[in-house]
MMTF fields as JSON, N, C-alpha, C and O atoms, coordinates in Angstrom:
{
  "mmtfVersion": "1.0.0",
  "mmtfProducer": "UNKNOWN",
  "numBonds": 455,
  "numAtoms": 456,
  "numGroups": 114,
  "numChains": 1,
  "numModels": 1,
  "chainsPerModel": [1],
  "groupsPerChain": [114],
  "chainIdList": ["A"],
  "bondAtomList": [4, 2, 8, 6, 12, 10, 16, 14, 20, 18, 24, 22, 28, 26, 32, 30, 36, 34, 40, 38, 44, 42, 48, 46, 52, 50, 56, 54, 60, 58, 64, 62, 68, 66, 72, 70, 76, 74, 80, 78, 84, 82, 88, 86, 92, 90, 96, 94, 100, 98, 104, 102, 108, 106, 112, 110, 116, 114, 120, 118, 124, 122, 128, 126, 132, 130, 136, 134, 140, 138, 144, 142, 148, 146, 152, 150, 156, 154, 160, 158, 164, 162, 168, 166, 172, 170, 176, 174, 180, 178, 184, 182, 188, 186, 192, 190, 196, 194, 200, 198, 204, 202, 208, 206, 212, 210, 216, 214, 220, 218, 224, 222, 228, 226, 232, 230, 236, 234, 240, 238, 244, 242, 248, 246, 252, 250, 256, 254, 260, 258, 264, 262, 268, 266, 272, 270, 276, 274, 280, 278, 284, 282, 288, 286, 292, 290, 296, 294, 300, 298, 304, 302, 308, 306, 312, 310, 316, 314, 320, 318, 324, 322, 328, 326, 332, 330, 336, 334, 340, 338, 344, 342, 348, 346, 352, 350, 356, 354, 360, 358, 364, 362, 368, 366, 372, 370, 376, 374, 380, 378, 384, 382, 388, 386, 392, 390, 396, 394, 400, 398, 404, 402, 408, 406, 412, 410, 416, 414, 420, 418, 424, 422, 428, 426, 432, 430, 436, 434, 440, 438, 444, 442, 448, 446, 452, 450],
  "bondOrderList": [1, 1, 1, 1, 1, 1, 1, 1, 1, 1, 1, 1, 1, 1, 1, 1, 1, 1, 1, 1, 1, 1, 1, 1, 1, 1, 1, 1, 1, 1, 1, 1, 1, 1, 1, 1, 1, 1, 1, 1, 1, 1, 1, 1, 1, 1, 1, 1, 1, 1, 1, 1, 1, 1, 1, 1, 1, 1, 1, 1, 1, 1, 1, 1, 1, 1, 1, 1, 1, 1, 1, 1, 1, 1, 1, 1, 1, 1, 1, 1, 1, 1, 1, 1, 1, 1, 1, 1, 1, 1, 1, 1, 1, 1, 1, 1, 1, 1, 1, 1, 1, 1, 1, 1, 1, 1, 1, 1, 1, 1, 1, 1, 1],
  "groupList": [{"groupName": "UNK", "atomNameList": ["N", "CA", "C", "O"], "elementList": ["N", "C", "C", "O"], "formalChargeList": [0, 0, 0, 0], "bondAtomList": [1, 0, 2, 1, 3, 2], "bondOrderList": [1, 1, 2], "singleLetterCode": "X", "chemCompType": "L-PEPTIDE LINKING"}],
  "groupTypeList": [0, 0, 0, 0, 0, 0, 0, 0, 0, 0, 0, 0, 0, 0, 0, 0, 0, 0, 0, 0, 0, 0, 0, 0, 0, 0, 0, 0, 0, 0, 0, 0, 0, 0, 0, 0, 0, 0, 0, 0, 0, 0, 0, 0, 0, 0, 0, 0, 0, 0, 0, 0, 0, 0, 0, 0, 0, 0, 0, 0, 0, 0, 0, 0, 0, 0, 0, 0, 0, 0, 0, 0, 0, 0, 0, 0, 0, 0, 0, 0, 0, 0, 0, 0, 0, 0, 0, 0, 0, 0, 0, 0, 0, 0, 0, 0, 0, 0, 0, 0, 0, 0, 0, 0, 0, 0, 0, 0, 0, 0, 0, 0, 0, 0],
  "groupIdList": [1, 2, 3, 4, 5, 6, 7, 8, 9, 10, 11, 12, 13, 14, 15, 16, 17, 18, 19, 20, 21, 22, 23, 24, 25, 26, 27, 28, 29, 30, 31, 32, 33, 34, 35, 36, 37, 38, 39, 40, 41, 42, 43, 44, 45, 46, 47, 48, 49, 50, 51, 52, 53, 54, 55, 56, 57, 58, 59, 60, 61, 62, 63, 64, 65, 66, 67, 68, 69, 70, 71, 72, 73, 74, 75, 76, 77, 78, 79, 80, 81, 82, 83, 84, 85, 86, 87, 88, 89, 90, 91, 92, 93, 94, 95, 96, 97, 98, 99, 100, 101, 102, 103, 104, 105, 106, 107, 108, 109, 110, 111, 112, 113, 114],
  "secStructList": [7, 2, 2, 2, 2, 2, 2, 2, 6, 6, 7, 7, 7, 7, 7, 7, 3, 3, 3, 3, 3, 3, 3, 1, 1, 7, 7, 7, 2, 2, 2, 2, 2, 6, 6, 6, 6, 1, 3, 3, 3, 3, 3, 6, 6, 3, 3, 3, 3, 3, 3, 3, 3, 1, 1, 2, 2, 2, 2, 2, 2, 2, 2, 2, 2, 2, 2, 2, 6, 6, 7, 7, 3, 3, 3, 3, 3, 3, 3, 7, 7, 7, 4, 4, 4, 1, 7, 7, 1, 7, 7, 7, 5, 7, 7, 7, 4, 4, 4, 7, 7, 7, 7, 2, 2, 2, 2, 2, 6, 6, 7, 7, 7, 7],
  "xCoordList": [-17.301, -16.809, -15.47, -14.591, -15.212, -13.825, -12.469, -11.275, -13.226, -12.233, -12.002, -10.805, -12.567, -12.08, -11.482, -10.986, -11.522, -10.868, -9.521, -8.603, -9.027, -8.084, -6.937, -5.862, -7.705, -7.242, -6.598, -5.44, -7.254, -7.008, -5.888, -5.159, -5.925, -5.034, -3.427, -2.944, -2.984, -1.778, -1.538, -0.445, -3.11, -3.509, -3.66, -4.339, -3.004, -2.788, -4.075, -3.836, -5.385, -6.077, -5.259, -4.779, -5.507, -5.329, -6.632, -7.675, -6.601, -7.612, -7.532, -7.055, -8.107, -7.991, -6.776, -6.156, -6.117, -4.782, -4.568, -5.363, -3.532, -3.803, -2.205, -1.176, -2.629, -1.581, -1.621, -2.539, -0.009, -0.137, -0.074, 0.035, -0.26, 0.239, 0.341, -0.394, 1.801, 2.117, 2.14, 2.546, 1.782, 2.246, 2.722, 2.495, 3.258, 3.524, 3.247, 3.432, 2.984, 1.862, 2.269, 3.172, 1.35, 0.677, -0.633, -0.872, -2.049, -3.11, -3.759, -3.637, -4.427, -5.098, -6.578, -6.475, -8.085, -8.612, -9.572, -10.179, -9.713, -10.334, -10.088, -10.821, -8.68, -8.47, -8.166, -8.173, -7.875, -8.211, -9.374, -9.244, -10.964, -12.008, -12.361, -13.308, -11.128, -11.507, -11.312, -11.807, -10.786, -10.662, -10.89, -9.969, -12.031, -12.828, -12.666, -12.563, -12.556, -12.407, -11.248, -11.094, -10.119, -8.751, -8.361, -8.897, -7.31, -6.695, -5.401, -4.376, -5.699, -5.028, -3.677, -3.881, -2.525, -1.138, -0.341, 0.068, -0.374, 0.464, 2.037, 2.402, 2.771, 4.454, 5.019, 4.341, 6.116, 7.31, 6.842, 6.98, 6.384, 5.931, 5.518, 5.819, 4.608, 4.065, 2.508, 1.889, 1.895, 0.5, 0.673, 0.996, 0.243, 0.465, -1.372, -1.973, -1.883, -3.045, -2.675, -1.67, -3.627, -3.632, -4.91, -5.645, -4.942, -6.477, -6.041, -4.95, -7.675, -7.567, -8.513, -9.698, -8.035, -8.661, -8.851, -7.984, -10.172, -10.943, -9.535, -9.031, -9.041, -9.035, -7.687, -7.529, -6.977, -6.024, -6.729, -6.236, -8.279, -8.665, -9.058, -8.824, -9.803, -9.882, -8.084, -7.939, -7.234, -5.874, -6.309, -6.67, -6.167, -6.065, -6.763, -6.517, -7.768, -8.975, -8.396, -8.573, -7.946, -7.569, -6.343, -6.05, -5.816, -4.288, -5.029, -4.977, -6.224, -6.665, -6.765, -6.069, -8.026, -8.347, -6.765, -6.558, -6.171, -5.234, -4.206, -3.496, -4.281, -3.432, -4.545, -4.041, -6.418, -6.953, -6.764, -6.984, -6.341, -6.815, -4.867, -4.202, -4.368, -3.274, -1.773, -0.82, -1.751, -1.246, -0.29, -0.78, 1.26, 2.26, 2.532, 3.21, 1.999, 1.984, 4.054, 4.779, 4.121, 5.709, 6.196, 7.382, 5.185, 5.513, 4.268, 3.23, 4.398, 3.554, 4.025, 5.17, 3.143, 3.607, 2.586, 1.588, 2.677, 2.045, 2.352, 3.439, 1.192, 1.983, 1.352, 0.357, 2.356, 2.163, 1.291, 1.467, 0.26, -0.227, 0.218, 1.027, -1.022, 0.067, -0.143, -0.973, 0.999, 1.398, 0.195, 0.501, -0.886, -1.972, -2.846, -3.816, -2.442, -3.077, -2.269, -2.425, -1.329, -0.472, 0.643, 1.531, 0.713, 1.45, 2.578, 2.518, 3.783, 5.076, 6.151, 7.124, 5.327, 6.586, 6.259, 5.387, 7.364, 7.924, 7.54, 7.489, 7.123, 6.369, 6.636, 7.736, 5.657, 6.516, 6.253, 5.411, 7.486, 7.649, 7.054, 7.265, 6.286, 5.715, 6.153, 5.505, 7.392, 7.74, 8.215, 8.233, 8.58, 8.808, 7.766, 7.866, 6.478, 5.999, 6.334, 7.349, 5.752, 6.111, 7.778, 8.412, 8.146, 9.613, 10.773, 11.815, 10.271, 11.4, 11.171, 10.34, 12.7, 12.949, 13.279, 14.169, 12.878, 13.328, 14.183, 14.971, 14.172, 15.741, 15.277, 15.981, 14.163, 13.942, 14.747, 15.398, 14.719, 15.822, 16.913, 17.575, 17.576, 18.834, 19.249, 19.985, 18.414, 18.092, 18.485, 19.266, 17.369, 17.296, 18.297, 18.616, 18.961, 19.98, 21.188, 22.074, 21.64, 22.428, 23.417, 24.568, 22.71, 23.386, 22.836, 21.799, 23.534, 23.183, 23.077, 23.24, 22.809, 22.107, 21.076, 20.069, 20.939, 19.666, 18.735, 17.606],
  "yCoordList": [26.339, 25.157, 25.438, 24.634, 26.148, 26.911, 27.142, 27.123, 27.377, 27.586, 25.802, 25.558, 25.004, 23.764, 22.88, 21.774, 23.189, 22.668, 23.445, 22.625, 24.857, 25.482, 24.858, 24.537, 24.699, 23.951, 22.656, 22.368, 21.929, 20.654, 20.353, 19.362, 21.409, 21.368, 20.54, 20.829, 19.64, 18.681, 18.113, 17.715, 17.971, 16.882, 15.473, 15.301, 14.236, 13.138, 12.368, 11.889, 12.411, 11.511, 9.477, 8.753, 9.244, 8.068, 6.909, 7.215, 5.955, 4.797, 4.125, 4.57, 2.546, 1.682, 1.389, 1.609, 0.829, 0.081, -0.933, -0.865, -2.162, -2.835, -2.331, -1.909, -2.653, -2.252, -3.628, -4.323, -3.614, -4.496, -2.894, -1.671, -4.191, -2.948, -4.174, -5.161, -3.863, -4.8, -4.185, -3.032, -4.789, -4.233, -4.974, -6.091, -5.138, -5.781, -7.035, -6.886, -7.819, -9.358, -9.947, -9.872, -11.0, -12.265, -12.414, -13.24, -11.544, -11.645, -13.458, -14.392, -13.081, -14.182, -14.286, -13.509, -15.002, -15.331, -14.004, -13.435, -13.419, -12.891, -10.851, -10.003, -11.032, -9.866, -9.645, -8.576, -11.004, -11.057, -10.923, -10.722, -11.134, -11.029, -9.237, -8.708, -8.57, -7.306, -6.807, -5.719, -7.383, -6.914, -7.953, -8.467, -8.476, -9.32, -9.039, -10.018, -7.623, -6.985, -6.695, -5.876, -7.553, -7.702, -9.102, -9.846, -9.334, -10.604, -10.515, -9.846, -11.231, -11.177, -12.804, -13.968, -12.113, -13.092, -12.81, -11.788, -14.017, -14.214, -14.633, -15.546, -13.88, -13.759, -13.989, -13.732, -14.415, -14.351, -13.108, -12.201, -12.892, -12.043, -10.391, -9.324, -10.704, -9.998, -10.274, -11.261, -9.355, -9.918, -8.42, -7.301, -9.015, -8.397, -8.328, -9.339, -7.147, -6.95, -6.715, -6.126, -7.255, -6.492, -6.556, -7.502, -5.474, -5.198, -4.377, -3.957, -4.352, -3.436, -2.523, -2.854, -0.953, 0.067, 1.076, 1.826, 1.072, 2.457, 3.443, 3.743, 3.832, 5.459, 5.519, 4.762, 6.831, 6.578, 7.058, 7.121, 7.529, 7.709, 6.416, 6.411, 5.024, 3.992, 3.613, 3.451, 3.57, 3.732, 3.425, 2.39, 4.876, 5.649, 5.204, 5.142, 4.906, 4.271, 2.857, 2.59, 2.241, 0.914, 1.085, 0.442, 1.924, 2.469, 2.792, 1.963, 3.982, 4.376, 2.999, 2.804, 1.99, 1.205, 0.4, 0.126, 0.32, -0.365, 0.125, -0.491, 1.318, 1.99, 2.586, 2.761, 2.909, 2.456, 0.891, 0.713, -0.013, -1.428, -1.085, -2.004, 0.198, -0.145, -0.943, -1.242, -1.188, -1.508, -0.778, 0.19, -1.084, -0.853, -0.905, -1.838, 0.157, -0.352, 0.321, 1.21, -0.948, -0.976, -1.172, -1.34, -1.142, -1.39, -1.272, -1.855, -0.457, -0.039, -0.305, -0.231, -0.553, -1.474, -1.229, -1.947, 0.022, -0.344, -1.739, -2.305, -2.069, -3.353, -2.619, -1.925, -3.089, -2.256, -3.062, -4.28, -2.511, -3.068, -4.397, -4.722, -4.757, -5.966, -5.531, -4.765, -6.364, -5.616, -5.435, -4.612, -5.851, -6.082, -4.967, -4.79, -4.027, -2.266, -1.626, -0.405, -2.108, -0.751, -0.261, 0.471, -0.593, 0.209, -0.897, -2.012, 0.262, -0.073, -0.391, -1.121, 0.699, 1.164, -0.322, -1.172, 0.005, -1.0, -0.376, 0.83, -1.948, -1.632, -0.497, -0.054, 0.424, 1.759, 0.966, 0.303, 1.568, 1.632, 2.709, 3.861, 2.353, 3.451, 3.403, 4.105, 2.488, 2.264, 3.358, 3.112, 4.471, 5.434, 6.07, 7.101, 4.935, 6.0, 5.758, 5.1, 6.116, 5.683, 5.825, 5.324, 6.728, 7.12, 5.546, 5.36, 4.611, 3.664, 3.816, 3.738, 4.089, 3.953, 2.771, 2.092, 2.398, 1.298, 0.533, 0.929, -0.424, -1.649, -2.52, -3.21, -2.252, -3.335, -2.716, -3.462, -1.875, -1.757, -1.903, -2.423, -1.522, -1.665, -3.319, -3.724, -4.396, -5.499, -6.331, -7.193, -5.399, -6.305, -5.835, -6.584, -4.562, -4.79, -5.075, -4.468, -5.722, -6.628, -5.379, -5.32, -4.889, -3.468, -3.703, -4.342, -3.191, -3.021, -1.4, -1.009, -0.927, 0.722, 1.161, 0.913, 1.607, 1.822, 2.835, 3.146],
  "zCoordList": [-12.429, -13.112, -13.772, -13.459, -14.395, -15.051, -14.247, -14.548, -13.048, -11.685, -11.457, -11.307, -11.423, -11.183, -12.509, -12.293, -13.298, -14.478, -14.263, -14.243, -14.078, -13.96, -13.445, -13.952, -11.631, -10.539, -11.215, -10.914, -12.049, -12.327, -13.351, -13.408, -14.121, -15.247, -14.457, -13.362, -15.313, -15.054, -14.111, -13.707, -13.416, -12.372, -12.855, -13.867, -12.143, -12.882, -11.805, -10.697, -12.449, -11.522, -11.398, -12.271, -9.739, -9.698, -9.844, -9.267, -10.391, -10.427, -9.464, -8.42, -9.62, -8.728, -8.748, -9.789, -7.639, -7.819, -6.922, -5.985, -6.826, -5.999, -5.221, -5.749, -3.429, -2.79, -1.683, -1.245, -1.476, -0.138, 1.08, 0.99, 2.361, 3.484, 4.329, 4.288, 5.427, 6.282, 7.513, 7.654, 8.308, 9.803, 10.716, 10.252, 11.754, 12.585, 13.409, 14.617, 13.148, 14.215, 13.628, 12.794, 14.145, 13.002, 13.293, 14.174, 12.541, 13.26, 12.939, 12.146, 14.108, 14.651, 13.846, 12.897, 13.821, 12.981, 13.377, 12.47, 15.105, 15.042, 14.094, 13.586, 14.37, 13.472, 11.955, 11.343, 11.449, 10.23, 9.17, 7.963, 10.154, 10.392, 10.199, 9.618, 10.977, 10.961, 9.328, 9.033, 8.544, 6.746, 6.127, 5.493, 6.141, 5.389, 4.289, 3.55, 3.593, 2.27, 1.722, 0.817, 2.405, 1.628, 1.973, 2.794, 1.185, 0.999, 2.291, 2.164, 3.332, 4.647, 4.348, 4.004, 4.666, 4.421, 6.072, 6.624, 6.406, 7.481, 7.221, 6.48, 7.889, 7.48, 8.957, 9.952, 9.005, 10.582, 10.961, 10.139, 11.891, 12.791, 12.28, 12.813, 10.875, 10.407, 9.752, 10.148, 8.725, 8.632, 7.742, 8.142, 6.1, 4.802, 4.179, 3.816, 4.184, 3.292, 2.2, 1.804, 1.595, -0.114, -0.946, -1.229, -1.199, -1.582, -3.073, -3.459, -3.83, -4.641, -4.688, -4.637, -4.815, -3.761, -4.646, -5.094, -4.918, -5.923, -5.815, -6.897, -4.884, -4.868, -3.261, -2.303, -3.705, -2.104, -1.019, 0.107, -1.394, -0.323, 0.5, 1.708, -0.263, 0.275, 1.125, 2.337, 0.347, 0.771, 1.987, 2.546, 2.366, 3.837, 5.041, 6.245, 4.223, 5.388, 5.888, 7.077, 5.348, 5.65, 6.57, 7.579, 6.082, 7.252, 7.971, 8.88, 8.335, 9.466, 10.532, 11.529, 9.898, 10.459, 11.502, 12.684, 10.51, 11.299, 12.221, 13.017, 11.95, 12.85, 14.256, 15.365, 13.963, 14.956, 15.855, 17.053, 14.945, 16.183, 16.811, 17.29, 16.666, 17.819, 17.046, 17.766, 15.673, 15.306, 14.437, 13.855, 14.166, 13.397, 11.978, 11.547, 11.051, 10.033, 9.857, 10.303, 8.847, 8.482, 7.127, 6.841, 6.274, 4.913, 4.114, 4.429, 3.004, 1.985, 0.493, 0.048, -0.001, -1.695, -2.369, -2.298, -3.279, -4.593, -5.6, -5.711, -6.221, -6.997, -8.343, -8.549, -9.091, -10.713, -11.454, -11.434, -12.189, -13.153, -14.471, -15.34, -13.766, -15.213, -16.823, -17.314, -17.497, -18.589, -19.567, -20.43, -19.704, -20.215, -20.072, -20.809, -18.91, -18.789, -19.533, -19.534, -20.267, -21.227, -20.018, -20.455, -18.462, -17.5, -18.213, -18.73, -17.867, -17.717, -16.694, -16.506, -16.065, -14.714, -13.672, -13.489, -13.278, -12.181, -10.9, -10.657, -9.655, -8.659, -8.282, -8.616, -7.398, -6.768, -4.769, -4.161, -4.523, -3.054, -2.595, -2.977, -1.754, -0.828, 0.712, 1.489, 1.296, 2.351, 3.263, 4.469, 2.858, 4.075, 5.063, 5.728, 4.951, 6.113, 7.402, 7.632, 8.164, 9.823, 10.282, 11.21, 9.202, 9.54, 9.176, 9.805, 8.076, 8.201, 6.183, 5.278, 6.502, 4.921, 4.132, 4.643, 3.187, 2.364, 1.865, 1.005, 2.224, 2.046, 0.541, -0.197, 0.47, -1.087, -2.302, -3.034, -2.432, -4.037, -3.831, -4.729, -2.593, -2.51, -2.735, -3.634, -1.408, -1.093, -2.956, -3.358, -3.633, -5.029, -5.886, -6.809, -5.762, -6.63, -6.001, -6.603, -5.062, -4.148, -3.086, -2.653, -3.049, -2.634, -1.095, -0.917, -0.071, 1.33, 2.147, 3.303, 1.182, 1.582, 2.11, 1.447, 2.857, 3.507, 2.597, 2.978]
}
């Protein structure tokens, strides 16, 4: 037990949090069906989950899933706590996976940087 408290020391456990995740389509009713357990948003030729997810291991699973049905995920979004949890910080981007880096901060502070 001592050995895992050690390990742990200035380990920042994560909670629930809510995240979008976008990928590529516009699913249809039968694949929207496939995440009954998130809030499914149809966009111009995209399709935005957002759930709120014990743990990044739930995270992951939901990327698994979707990157099992064959699909492109292209955008990842923590959304920050509202001010009423004591959080401060501003949304975090999680958009670089799948090798495409992020245009939203630049985008919002009128900047055109990749």
């Amino acid at each position: 037990m001592a050995r895992l408290i050690n390990r742990l020391r200035g380990v920042i456990l994560v909670g629930p949090q809510t995240y979008e995740i976008t990928f590529a389509g516009q699913a249809g009713s039968a694949l929207a069906a496939e995440f009954d357990d998130c809030n499914v948003i149809i966009g111009p030729g995209t399709t935005t989950l957002r759930a709120e997810l014990p743990d990044q291991g739930a995270l992951w699973g939901i990327v698994q899933r979707i990157i099992g049905l064959g699909l492109e995920v292209i955008h990842m979004h923590l959304i920050a706590p509202p001010p009423s949890s004591g959080g401060t910080r501003e949304d975090s981007d999680q958009s670089g996976i799948a090798g495409r880096p992020s245009q939203t901060k630049a985008a919002e502070a009128g900047g055109n940087h990749p």
